[in-house]
PANU-26305 format. One record per residue (C-alpha): x, y, z; residue number from 1. Coordinates in steps of 0.1 Angstrom, whole numbers, plus 5000, padded with zeros to 4 digits. Example, Ala and Ser with C-alpha at 12.3 -4.5 7.8 and 13.67 -1.06 7.14 Angstrom:
2
node u 5123&v 4955&w 5078&num 1
node u 5137&v 4989&w 5071&num 2
end
This chain:
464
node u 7080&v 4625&w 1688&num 1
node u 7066&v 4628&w 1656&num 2
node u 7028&v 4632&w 1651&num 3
node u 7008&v 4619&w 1620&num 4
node u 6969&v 4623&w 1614&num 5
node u 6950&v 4592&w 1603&num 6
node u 6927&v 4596&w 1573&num 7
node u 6890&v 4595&w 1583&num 8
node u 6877&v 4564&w 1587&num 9
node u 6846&v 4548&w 1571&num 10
node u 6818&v 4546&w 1598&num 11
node u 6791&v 4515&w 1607&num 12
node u 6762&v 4515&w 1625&num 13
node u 6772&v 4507&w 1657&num 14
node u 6749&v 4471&w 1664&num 15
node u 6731&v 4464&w 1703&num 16
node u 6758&v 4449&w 1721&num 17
node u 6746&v 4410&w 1725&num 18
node u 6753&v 4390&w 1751&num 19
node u 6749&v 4347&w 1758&num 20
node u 6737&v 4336&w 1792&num 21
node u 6758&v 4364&w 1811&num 22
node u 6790&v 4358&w 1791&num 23
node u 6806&v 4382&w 1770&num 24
node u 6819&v 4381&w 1734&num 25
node u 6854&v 4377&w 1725&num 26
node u 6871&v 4407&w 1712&num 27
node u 6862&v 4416&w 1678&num 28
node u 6902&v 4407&w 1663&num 29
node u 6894&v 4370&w 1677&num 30
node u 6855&v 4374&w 1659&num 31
node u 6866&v 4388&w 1628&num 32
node u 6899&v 4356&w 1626&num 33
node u 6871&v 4331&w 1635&num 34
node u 6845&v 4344&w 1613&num 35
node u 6868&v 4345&w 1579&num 36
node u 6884&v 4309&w 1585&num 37
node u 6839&v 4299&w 1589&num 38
node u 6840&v 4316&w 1560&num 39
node u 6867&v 4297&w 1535&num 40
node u 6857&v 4266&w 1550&num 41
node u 6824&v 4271&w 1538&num 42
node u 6839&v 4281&w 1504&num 43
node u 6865&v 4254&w 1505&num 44
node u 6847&v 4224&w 1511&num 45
node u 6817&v 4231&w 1490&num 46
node u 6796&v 4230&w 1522&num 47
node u 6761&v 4253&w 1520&num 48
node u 6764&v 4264&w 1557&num 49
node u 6779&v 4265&w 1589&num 50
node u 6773&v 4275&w 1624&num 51
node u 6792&v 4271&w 1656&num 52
node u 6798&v 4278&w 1689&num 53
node u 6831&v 4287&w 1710&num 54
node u 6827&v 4293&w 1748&num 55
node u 6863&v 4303&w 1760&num 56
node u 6875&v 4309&w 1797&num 57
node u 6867&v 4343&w 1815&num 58
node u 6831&v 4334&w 1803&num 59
node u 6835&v 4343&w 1770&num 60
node u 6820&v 4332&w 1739&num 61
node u 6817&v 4332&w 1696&num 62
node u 6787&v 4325&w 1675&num 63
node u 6793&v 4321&w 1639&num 64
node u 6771&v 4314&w 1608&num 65
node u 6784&v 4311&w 1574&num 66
node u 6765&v 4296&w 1541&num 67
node u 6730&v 4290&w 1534&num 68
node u 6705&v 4274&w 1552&num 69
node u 6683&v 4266&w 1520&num 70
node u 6703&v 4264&w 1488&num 71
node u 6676&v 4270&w 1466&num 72
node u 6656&v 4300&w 1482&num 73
node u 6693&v 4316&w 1498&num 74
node u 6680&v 4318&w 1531&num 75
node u 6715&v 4323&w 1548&num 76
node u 6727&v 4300&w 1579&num 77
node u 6718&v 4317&w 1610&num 78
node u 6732&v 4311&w 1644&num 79
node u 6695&v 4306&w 1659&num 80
node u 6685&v 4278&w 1634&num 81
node u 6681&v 4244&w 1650&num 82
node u 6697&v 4213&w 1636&num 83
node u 6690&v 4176&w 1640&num 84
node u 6717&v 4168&w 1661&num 85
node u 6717&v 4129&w 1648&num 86
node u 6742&v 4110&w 1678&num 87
node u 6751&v 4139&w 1697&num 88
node u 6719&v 4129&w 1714&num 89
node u 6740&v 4098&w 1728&num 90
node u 6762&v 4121&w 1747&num 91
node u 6728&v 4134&w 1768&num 92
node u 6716&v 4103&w 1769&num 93
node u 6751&v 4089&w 1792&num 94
node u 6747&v 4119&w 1812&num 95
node u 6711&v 4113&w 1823&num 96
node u 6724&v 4074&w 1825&num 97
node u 6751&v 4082&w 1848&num 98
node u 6729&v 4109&w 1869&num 99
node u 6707&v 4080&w 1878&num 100
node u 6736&v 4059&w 1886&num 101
node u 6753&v 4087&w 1909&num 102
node u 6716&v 4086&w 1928&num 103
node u 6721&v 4045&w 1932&num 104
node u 6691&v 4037&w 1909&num 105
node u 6711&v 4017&w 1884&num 106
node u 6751&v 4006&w 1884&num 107
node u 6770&v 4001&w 1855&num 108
node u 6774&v 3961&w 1861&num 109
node u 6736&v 3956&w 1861&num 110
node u 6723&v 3938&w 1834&num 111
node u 6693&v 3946&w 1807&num 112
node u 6672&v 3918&w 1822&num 113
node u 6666&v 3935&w 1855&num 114
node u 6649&v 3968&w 1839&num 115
node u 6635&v 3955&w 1801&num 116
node u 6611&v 3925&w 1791&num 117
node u 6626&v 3901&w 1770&num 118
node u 6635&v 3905&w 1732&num 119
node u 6646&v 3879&w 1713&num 120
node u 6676&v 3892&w 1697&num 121
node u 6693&v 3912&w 1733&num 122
node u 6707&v 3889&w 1758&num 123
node u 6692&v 3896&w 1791&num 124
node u 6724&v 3895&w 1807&num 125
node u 6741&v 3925&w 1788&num 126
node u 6754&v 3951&w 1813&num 127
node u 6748&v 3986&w 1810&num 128
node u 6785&v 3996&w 1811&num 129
node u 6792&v 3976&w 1776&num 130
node u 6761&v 3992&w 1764&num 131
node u 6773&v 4025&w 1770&num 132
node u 6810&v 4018&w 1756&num 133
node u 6803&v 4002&w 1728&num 134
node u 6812&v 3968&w 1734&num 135
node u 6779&v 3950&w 1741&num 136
node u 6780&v 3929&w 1703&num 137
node u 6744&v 3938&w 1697&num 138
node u 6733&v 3943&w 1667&num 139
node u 6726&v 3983&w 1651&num 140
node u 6693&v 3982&w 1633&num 141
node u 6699&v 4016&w 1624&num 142
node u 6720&v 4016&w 1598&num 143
node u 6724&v 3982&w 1590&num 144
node u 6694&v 3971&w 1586&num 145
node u 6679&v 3989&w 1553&num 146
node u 6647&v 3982&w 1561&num 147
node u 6645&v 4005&w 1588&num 148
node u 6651&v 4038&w 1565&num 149
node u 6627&v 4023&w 1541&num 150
node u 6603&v 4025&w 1568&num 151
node u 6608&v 4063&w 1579&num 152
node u 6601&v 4072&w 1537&num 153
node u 6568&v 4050&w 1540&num 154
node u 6555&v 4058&w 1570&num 155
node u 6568&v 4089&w 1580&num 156
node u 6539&v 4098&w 1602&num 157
node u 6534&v 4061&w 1622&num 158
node u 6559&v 4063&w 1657&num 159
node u 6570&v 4035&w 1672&num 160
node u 6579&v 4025&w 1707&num 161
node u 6615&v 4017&w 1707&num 162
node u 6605&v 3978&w 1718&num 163
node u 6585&v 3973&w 1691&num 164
node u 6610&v 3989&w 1665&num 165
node u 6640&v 3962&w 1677&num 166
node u 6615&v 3932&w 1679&num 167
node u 6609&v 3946&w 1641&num 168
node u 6643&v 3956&w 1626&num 169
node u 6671&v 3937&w 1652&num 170
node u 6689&v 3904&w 1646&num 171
node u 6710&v 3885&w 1670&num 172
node u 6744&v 3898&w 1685&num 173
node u 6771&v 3898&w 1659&num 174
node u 6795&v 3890&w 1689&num 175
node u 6793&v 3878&w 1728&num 176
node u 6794&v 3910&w 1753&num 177
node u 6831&v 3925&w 1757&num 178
node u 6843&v 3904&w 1729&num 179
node u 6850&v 3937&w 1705&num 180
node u 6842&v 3972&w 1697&num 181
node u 6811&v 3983&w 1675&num 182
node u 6795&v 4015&w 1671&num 183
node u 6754&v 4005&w 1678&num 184
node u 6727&v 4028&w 1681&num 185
node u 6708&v 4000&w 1693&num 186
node u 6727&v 4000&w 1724&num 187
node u 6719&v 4034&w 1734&num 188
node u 6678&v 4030&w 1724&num 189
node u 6681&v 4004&w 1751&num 190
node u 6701&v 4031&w 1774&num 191
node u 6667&v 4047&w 1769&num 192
node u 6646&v 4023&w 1775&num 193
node u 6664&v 4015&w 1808&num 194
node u 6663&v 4055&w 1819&num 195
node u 6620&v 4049&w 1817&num 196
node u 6614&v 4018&w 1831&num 197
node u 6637&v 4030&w 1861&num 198
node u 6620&v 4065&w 1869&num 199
node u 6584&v 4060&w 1850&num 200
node u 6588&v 4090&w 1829&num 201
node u 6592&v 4091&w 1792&num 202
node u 6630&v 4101&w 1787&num 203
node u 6618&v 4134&w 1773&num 204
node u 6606&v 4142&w 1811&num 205
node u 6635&v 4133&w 1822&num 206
node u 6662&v 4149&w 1803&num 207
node u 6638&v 4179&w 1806&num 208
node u 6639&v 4181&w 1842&num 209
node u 6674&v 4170&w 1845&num 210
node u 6692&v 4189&w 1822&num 211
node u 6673&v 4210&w 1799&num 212
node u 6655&v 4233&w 1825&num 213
node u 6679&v 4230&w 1853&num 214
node u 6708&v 4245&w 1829&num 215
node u 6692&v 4266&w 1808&num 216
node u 6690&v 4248&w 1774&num 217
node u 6660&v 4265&w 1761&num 218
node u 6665&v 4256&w 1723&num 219
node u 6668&v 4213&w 1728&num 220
node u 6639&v 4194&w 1720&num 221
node u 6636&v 4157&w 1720&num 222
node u 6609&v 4145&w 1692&num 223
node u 6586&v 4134&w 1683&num 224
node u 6574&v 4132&w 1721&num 225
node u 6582&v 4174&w 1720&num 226
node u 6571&v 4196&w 1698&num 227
node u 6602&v 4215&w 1679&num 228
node u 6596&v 4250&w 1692&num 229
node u 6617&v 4274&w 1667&num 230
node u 6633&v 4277&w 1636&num 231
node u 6650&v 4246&w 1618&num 232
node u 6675&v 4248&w 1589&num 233
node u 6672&v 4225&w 1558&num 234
node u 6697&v 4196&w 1559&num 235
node u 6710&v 4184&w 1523&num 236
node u 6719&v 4150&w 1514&num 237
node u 6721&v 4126&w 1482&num 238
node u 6697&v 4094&w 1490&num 239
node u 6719&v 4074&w 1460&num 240
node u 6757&v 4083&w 1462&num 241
node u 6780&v 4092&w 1497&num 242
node u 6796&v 4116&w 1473&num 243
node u 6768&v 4137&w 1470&num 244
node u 6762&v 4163&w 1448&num 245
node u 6744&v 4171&w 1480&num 246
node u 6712&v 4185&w 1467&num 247
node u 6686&v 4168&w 1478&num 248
node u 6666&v 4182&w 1511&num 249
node u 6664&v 4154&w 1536&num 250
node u 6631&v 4168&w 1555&num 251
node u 6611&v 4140&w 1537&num 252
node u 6632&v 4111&w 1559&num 253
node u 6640&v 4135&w 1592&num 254
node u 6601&v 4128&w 1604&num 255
node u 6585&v 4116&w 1633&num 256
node u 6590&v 4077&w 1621&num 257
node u 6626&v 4085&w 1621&num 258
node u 6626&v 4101&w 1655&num 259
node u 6607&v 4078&w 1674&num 260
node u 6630&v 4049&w 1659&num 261
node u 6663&v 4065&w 1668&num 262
node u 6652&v 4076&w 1700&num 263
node u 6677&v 4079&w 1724&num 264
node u 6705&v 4073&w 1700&num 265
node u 6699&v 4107&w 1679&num 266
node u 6667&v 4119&w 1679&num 267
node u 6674&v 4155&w 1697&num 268
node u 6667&v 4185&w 1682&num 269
node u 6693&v 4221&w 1691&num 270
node u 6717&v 4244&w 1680&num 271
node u 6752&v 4251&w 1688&num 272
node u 6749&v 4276&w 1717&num 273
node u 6729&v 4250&w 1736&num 274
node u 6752&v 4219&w 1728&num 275
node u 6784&v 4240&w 1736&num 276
node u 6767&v 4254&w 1771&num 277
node u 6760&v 4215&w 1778&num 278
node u 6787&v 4203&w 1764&num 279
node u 6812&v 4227&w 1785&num 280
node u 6787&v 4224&w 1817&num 281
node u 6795&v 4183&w 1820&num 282
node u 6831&v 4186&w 1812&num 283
node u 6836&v 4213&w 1837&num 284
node u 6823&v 4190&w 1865&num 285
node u 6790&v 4211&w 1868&num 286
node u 6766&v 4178&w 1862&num 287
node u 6783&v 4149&w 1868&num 288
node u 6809&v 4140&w 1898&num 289
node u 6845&v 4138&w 1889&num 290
node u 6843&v 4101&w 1893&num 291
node u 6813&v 4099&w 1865&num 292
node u 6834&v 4116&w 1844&num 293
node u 6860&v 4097&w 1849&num 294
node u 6845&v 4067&w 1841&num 295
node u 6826&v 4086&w 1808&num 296
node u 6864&v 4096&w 1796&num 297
node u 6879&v 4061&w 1801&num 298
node u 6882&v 4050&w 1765&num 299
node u 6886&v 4015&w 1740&num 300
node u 6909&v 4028&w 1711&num 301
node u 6891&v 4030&w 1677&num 302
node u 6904&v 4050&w 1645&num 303
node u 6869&v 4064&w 1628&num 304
node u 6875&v 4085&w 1596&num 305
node u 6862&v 4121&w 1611&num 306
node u 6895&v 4116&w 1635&num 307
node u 6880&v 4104&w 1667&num 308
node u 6906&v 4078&w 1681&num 309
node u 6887&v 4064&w 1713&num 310
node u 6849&v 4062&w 1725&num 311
node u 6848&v 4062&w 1761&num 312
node u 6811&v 4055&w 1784&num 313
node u 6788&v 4080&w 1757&num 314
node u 6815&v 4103&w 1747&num 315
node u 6841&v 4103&w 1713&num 316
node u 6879&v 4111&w 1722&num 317
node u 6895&v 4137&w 1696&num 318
node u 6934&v 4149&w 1693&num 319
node u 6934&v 4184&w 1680&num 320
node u 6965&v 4208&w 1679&num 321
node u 6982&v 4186&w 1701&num 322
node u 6957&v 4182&w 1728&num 323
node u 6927&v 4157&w 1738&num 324
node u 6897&v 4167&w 1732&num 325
node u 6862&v 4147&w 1747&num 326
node u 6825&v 4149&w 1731&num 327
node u 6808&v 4128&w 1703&num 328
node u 6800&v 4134&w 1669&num 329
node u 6769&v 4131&w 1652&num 330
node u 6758&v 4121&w 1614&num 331
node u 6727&v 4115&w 1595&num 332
node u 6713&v 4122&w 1559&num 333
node u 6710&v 4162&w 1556&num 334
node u 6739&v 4168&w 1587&num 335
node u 6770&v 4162&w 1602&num 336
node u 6777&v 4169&w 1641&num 337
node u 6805&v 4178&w 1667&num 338
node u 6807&v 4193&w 1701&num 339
node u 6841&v 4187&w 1719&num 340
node u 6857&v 4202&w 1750&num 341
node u 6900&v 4202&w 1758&num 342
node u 6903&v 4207&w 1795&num 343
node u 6940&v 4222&w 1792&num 344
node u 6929&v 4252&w 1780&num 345
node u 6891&v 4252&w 1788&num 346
node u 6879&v 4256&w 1755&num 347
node u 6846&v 4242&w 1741&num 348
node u 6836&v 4239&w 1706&num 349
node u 6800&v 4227&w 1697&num 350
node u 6798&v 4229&w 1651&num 351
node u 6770&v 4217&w 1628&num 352
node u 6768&v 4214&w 1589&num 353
node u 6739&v 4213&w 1573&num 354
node u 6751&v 4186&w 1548&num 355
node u 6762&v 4150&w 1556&num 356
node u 6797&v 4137&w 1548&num 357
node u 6809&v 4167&w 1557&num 358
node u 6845&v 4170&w 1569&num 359
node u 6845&v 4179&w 1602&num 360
node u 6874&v 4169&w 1610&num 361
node u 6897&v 4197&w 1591&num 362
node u 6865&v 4221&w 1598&num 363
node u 6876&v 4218&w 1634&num 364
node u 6914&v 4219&w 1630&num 365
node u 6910&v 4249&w 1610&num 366
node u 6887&v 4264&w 1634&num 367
node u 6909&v 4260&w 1666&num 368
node u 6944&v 4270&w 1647&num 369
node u 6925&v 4301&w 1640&num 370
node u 6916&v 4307&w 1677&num 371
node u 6951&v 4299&w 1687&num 372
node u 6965&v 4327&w 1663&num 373
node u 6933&v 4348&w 1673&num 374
node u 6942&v 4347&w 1714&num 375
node u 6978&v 4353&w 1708&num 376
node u 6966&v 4386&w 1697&num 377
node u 6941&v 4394&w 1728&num 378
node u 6943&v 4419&w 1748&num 379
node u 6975&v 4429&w 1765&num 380
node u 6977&v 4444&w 1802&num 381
node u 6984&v 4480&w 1807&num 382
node u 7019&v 4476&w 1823&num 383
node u 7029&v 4452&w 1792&num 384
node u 7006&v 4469&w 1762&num 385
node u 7030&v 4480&w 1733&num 386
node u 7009&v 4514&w 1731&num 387
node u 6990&v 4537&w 1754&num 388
node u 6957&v 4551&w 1745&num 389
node u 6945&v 4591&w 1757&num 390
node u 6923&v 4604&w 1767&num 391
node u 6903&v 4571&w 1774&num 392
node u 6869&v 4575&w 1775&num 393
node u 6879&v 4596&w 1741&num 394
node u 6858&v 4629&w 1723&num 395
node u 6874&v 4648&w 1699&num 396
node u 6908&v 4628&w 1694&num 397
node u 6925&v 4598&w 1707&num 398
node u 6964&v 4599&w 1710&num 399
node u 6977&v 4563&w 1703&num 400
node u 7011&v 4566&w 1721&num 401
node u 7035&v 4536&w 1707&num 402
node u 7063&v 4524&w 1729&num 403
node u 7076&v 4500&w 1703&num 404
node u 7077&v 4519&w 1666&num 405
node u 7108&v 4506&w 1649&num 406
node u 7088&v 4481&w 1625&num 407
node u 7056&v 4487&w 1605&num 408
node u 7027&v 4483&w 1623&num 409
node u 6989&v 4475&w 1612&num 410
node u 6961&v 4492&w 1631&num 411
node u 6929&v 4480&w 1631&num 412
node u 6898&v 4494&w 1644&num 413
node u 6865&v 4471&w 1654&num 414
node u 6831&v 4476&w 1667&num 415
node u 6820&v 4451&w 1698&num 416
node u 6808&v 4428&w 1669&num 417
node u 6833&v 4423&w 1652&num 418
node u 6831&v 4447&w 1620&num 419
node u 6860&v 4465&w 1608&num 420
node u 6856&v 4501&w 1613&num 421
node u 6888&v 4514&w 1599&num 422
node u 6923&v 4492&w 1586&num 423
node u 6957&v 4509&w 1577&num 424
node u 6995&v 4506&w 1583&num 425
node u 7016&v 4530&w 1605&num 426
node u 7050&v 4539&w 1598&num 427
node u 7079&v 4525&w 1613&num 428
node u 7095&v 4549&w 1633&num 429
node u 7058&v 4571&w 1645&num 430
node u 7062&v 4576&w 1676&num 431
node u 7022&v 4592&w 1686&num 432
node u 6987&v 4588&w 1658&num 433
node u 6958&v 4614&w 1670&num 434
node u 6929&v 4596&w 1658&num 435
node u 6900&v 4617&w 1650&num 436
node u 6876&v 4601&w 1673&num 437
node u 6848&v 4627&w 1671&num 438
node u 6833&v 4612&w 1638&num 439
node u 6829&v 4577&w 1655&num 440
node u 6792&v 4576&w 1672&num 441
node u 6793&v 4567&w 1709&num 442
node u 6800&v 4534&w 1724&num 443
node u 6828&v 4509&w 1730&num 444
node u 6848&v 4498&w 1703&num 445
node u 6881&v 4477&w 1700&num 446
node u 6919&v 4492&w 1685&num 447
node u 6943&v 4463&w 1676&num 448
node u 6982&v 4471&w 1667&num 449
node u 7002&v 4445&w 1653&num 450
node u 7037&v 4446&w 1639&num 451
node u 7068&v 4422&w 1637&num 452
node u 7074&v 4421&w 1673&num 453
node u 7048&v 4439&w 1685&num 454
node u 7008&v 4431&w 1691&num 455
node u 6981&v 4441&w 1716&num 456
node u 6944&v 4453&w 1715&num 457
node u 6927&v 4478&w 1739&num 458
node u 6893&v 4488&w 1743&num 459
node u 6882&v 4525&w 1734&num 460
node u 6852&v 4540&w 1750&num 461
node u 6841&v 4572&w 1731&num 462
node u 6822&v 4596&w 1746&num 463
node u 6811&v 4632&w 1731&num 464
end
């Protein structure tokens, strides 16, 4: 066989390896694929930042920031900056509403009347089931009403109980229970509502003890009742045109007015990792029975514009790359929302933008064609692998022994996060490379070899 040296490569700093409640990173090939496509998207759509969350099987995950988090300072995105999570929060809120049903404190045919005092404009006899899917005909004070986001510029400091703040803002049903679909907010600040007059807690309490401490979400917060503990990225909106330019920070509406009006239908507070591990935690079966979930999944067709084509009992259905995706979205002045899970292939993807109007949709598509091409290119077993790799734990030299060297063949070299340590082209017809290994600092690193019919990565462990 014939033997060929590799130039030297360029060396990095070889960063802590990082790990994410006990998981472990995808390879850096499927990092480096992820974190490009972040990358253009940001670039592409005129977005100032991105950051996301992928949690994969074999307990494996991908954090990714891209853009800014303040335009005007250049204080980049972050993948521990928190985001308001707008109606995201509605997907917690089912949860804790179905927890309590699964314990026999409520049932989804039981009507408002038996857990609230009476409010003019919501008929005492609306059940909880069409309040939760959407089909209950009351009316959404948030975001119809315009004097409701008047309010939060005003008085951004008053908070108000969510009674008061529909006996204030609501009018009357805009159709009779079950009659039609319509997205209300409304519905779920009543969901709210119910979950407090049921178990004498403030819903904070509850989705604390429930789900927040019992899983591990340590970066969710539910104001204003809880203090936002950690840092918060700037959101970026346009208060006069839904076309933007997008320049305007939206802090001055996102206060505790705001919070304590949206409630239960989008006040929470988090970041990716914790929506993902949530997210992927109820759609795995690891909160909710199989029946809840069922019933969560079971769907009245709609056609929004960000793609969703059903909304189920608190969650948004999705069809990306040819599967079904489950979640909800989330959007309000300064950011738009997703967190979706595909059961198929056990694949979870929790992404926020720091801007409203932002097109999720795409973001998403491009972001999950990229993981397809990304896994395709994961690790091969030994008894398959294209090459063989010796000594392994390497010192002075690694022989990279290729079974299949007809075609060309790229060989790329990563650390465990993702950086590209070295990059070049072999050959065709090179049968063995000796690597000089004894200028690469100890630790584990990742050696990717991909040609027209070939492809593989293997770990490297060097050790002098």
């Amino acid at each position: 066989m014939k033997k060929t040296n590799i130039l030297p490569v360029i060396l990095l700093l070889i960063l802590p390896f990082f790990r994410l409640w006990g998981q472990s990173p995808v390879d850096p090939y499927t990092a480096s694929i992820l974190q490009e496509k972040l990358d253009s998207c940001v670039n592409n759509y005129n977005l100032p930042g991105i950051s996301a969350t992928l949690l994969l099987p074999g307990n494996r995950y991908w954090n990714g920031a891209s853009g800014l988090s303040h335009i005007n300072t250049l204080a980049p995105m972050d993948t521990t900056l928190l985001f308001q999570e707008a109606s995201v929060t509605k997907l917690f809120t089912a949860t804790v509403i179905f927890q309590l049903i699964e314990e026999g404190s409520l049932a989804l045919n039981d009507e408002v009347g038996m857990y609230l005092p009476d409010m003019a404009t919501i008929p005492s006899n609306t059940k909880i089931r069409y309040l939760l899917n959407q089909r209950s005909g009351i009316y959404n004070f948030i975001g119809q009403n315009p004097n409701t986001g008047d309010t939060w510029f005003m008085y951004p400091d008053s908070i108000w109980t969510p009674q008061l703040a529909i006996e204030t803002y609501n009018s009357d049903p805009v159709f009779t229970q079950n009659g039609a679909f319509s997205y209300c907010n409304t519905n779920y600040i009543l969901l709210g509502m119910i979950v407090e007059a049921v178990t004498g807690n403030t819903f904070a309490e509850e989705l604390r003890t429930r789900i927040l401490e019992p899983y591990g979400l340590t970066q969710t917060f539910f104001p204003p009742t809880e203090e936002i503990n950690g840092p918060m990225t700037t959101g970026w909106t346009s208060f006069t045109s839904s076309t933007g330019p997008f320049t305007t920070d939206a802090t001055v509406m996102l206060n505790d007015c705001f919070a304590s009006m949206v409630y239960t239908s989008g006040a929470l507070v988090s970041y990716p990792k914790d929506v993902a591990k949530f997210t992927r935690l109820l759609f795995t079966g690891q909160i909710l029975s199989n029946a809840s979930l069922s019933q969560m999944r079971t769907c009245t067709n709609v056609n929004f514009s960000d793609g969703c084509n059903g909304y189920g009992y608190g969650t948004m259905r999705y069809p990306f790359n040819g599967k079904t995706w489950f979640g909800h979205g989330g959007d309000i002045s300064g950011f738009t929302q997703l967190t979706i899970h595909q059961a198929e292939d056990s694949i979870t993807l929790a992404l926020s933008i720091n801007r409203n109007n932002a097109p999720r949709n795409p973001i998403t598509a491009a972001l999950l064609s990229s993981l397809t091409q990304a896994l395709s290119l994961e690790t091969i077993p030994a008894d398959e692998t294209t090459f063989s790799l010796s000594p392994n734990p390497a010192d002075k030299s690694l022989e990279i022994t290729l079974h299949e060297s007809k075609d060309k063949q790229q060989l790329v070299l990563f650390d465990q996060l993702g950086n590209t340590i070295y990059s070049g082209e072999i050959a065709p017809n090179t049968g063995v490379y000796s690597f000089p290994s004894d200028q690469l600092p100890n630790g584990v690193y990742f050696l990717s070899i991909a040609g027209e019919k070939t492809k593989g990565t293997q770990k490297v462990v060097i050790s002098h």
